[in-house]
DRENZASE-203504 format. One record per atom (N, C-alpha, C): residue number from 1; residue in one letter; atom name; x, y, z. Coordinates in pm, whole numbers, plus 32768, in hexadecimal, padded with zeros to 4 digits. Layout:
// residues N
<n = NUM	res = a	atom = CA	xx = X	yy = Y	zz = Z>;
...
//
This chain:
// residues 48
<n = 1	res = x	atom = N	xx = AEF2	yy = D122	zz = A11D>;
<n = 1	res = x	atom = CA	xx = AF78	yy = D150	zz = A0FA>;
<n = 1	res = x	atom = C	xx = AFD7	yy = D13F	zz = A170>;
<n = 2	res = x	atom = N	xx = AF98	yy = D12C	zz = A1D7>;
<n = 2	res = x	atom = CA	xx = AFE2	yy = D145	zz = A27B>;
<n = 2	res = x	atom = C	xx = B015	yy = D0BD	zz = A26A>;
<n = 3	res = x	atom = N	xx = AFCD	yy = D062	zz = A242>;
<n = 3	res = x	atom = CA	xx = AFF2	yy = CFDD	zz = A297>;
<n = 3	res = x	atom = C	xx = B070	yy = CFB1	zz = A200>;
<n = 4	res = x	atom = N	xx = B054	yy = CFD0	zz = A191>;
<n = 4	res = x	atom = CA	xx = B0B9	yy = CFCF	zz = A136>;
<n = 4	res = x	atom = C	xx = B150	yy = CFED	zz = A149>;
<n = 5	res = x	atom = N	xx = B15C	yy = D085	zz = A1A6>;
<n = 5	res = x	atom = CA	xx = B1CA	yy = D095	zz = A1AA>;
<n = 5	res = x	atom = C	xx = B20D	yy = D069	zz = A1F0>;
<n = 6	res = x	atom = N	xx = B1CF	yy = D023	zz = A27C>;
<n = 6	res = x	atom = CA	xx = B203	yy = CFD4	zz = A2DB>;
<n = 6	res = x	atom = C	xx = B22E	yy = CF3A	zz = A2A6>;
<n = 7	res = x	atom = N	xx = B1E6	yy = CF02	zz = A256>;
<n = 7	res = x	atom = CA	xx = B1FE	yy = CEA1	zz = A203>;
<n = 7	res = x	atom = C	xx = B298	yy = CEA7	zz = A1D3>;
<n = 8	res = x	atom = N	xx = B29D	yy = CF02	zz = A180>;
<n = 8	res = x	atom = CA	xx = B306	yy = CF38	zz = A134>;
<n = 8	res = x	atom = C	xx = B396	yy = CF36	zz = A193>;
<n = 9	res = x	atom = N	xx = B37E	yy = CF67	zz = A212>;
<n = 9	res = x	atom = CA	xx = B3E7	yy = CF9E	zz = A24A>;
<n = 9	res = x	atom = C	xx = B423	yy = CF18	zz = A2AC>;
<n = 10	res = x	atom = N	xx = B37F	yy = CE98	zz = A2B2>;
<n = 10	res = x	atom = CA	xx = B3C0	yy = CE47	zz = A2E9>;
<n = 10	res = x	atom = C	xx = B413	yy = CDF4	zz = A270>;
<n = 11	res = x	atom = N	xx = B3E8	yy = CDD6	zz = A1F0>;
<n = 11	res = x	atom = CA	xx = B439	yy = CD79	zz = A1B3>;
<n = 11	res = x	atom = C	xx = B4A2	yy = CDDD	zz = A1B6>;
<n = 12	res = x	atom = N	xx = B4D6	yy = CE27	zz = A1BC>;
<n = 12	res = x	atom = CA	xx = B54C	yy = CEB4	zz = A173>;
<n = 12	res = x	atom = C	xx = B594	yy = CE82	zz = A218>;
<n = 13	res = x	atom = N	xx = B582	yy = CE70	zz = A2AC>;
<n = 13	res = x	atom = CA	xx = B5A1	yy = CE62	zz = A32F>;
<n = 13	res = x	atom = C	xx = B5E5	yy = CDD2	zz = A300>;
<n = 14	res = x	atom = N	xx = B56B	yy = CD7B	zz = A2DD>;
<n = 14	res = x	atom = CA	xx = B594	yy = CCAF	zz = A2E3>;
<n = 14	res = x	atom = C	xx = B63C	yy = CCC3	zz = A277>;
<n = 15	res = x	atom = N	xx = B63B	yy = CD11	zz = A20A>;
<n = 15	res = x	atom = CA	xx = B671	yy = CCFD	zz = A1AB>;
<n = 15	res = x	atom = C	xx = B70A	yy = CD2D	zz = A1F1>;
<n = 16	res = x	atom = N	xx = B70E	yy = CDCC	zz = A244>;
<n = 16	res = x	atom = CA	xx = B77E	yy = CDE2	zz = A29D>;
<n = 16	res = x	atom = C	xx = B7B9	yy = CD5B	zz = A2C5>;
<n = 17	res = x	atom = N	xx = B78B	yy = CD44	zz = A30D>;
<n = 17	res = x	atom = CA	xx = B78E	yy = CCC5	zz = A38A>;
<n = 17	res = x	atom = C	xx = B7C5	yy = CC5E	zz = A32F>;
<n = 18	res = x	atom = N	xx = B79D	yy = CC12	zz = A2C4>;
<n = 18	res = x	atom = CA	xx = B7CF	yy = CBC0	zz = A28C>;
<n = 18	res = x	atom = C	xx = B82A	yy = CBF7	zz = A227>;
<n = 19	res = x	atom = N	xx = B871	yy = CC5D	zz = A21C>;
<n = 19	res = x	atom = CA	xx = B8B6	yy = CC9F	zz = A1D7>;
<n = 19	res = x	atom = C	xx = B944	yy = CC80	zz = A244>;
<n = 20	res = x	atom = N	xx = B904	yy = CCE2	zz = A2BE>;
<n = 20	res = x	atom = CA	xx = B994	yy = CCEC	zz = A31E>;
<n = 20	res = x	atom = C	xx = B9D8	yy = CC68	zz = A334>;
<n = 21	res = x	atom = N	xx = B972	yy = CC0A	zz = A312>;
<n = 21	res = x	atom = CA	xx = B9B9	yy = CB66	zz = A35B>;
<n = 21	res = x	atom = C	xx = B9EF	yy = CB26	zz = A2F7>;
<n = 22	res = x	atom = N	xx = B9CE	yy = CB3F	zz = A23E>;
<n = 22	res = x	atom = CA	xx = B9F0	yy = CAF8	zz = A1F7>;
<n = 22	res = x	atom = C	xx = BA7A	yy = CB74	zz = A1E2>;
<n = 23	res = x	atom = N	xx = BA66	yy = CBF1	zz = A1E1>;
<n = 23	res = x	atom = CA	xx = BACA	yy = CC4F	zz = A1DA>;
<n = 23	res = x	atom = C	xx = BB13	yy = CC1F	zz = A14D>;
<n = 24	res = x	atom = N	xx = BAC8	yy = CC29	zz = A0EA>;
<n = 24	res = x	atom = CA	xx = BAE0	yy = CC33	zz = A044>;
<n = 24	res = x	atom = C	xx = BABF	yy = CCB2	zz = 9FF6>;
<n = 25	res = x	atom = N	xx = BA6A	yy = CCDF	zz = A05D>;
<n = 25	res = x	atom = CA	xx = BA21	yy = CD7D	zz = 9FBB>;
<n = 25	res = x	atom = C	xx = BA74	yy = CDF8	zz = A029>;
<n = 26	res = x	atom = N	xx = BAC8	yy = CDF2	zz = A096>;
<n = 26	res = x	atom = CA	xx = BAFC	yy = CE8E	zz = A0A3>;
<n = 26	res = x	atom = C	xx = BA7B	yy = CED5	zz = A0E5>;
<n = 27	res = x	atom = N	xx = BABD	yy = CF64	zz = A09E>;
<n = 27	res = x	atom = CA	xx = BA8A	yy = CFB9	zz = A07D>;
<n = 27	res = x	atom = C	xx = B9F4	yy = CFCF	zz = A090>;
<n = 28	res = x	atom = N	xx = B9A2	yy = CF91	zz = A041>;
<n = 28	res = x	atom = CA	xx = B91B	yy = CF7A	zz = 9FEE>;
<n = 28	res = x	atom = C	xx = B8C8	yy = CF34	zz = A078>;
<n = 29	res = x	atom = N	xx = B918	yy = CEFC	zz = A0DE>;
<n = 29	res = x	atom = CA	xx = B8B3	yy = CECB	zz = A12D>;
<n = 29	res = x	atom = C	xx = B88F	yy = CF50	zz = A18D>;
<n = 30	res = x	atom = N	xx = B901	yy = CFD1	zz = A19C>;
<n = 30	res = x	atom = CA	xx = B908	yy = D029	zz = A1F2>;
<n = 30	res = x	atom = C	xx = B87D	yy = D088	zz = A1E9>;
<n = 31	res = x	atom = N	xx = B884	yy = D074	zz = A138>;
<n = 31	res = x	atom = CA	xx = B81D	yy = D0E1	zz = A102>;
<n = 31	res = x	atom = C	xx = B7D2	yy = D098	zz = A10F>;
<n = 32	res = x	atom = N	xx = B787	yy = D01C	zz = A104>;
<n = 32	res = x	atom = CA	xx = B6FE	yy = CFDB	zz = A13C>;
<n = 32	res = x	atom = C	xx = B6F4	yy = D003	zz = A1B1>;
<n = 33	res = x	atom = N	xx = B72E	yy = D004	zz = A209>;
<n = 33	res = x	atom = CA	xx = B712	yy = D027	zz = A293>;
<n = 33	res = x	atom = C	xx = B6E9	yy = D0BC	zz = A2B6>;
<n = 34	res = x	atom = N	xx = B719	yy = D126	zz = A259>;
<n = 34	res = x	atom = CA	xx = B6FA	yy = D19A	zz = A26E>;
<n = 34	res = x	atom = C	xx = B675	yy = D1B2	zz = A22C>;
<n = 35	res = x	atom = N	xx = B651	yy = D149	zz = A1BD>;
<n = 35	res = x	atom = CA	xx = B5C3	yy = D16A	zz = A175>;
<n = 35	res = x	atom = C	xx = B584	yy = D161	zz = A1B0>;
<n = 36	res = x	atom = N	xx = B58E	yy = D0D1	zz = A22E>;
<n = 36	res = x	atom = CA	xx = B510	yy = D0AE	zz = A27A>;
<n = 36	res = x	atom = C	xx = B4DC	yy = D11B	zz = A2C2>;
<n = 37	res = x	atom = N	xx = B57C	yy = D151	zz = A30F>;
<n = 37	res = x	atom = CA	xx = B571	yy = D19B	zz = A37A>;
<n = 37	res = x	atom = C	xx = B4FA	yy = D204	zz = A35F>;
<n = 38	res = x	atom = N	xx = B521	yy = D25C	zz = A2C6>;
<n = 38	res = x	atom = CA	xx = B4E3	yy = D2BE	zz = A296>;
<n = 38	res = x	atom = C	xx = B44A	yy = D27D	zz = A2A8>;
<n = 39	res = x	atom = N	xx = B406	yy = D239	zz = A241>;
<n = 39	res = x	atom = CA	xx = B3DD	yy = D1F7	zz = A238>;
<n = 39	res = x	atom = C	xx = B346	yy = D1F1	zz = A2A6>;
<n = 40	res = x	atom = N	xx = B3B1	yy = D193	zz = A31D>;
<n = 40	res = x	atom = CA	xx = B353	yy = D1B2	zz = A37D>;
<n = 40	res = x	atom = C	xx = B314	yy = D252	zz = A3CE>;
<n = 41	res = x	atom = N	xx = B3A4	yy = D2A0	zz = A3E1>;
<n = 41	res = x	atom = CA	xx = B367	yy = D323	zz = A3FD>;
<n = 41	res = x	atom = C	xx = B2FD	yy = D35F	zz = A3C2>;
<n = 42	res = x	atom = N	xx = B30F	yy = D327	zz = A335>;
<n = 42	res = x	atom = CA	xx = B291	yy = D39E	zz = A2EC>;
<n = 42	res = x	atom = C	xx = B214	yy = D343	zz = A30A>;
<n = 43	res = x	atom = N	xx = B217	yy = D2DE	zz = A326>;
<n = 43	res = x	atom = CA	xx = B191	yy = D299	zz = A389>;
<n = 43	res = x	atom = C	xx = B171	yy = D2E6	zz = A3DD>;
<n = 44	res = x	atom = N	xx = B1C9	yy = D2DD	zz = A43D>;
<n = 44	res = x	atom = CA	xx = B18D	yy = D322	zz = A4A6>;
<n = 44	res = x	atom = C	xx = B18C	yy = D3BE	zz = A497>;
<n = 45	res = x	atom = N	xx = B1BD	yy = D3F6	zz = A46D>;
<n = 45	res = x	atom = CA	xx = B19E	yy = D480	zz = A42D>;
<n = 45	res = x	atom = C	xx = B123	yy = D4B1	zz = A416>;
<n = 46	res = x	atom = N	xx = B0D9	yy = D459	zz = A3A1>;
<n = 46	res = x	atom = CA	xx = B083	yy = D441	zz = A364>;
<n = 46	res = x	atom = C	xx = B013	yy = D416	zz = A3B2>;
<n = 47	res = x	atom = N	xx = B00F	yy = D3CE	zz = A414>;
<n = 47	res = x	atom = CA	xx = AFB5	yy = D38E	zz = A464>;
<n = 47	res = x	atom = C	xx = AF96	yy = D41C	zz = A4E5>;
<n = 48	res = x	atom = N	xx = B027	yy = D44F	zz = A4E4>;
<n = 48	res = x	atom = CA	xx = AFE7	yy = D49B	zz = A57C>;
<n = 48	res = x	atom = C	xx = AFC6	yy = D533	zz = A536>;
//
C-alpha cells in the first residue's frame, strides 16, 4: 500500500509540473499538488 501511494503522488507531482508549463487546467493542477502533498504525508505517517 506504501509504495502505491508514493506512486500516486509521483504521477499527481509529474502531472503539476506539466500542468504549470502547459498552464491550461488552472486551478486543478494546484489541487494535484496538494493531493500528492497529502498523499505522501500519510506515507510517512503510516510508515513511522
Amino acid at each position: 500500500m506504501r509504495g502505491l501511494l508514493y506512486i500516486i503522488a509521483v504521477i499527481l507531482v509529474i502531472g503539476w509540473i506539466f500542468g504549470f508549463f502547459v498552464n491550461h487546467a488552472g486551478g486543478l493542477i494546484h489541487i494535484l499538488l496538494v493531493i500528492a502533498v497529502i498523499a505522501v504525508l500519510l506515507g510517512v505517517i503510516r510508515r513511522a
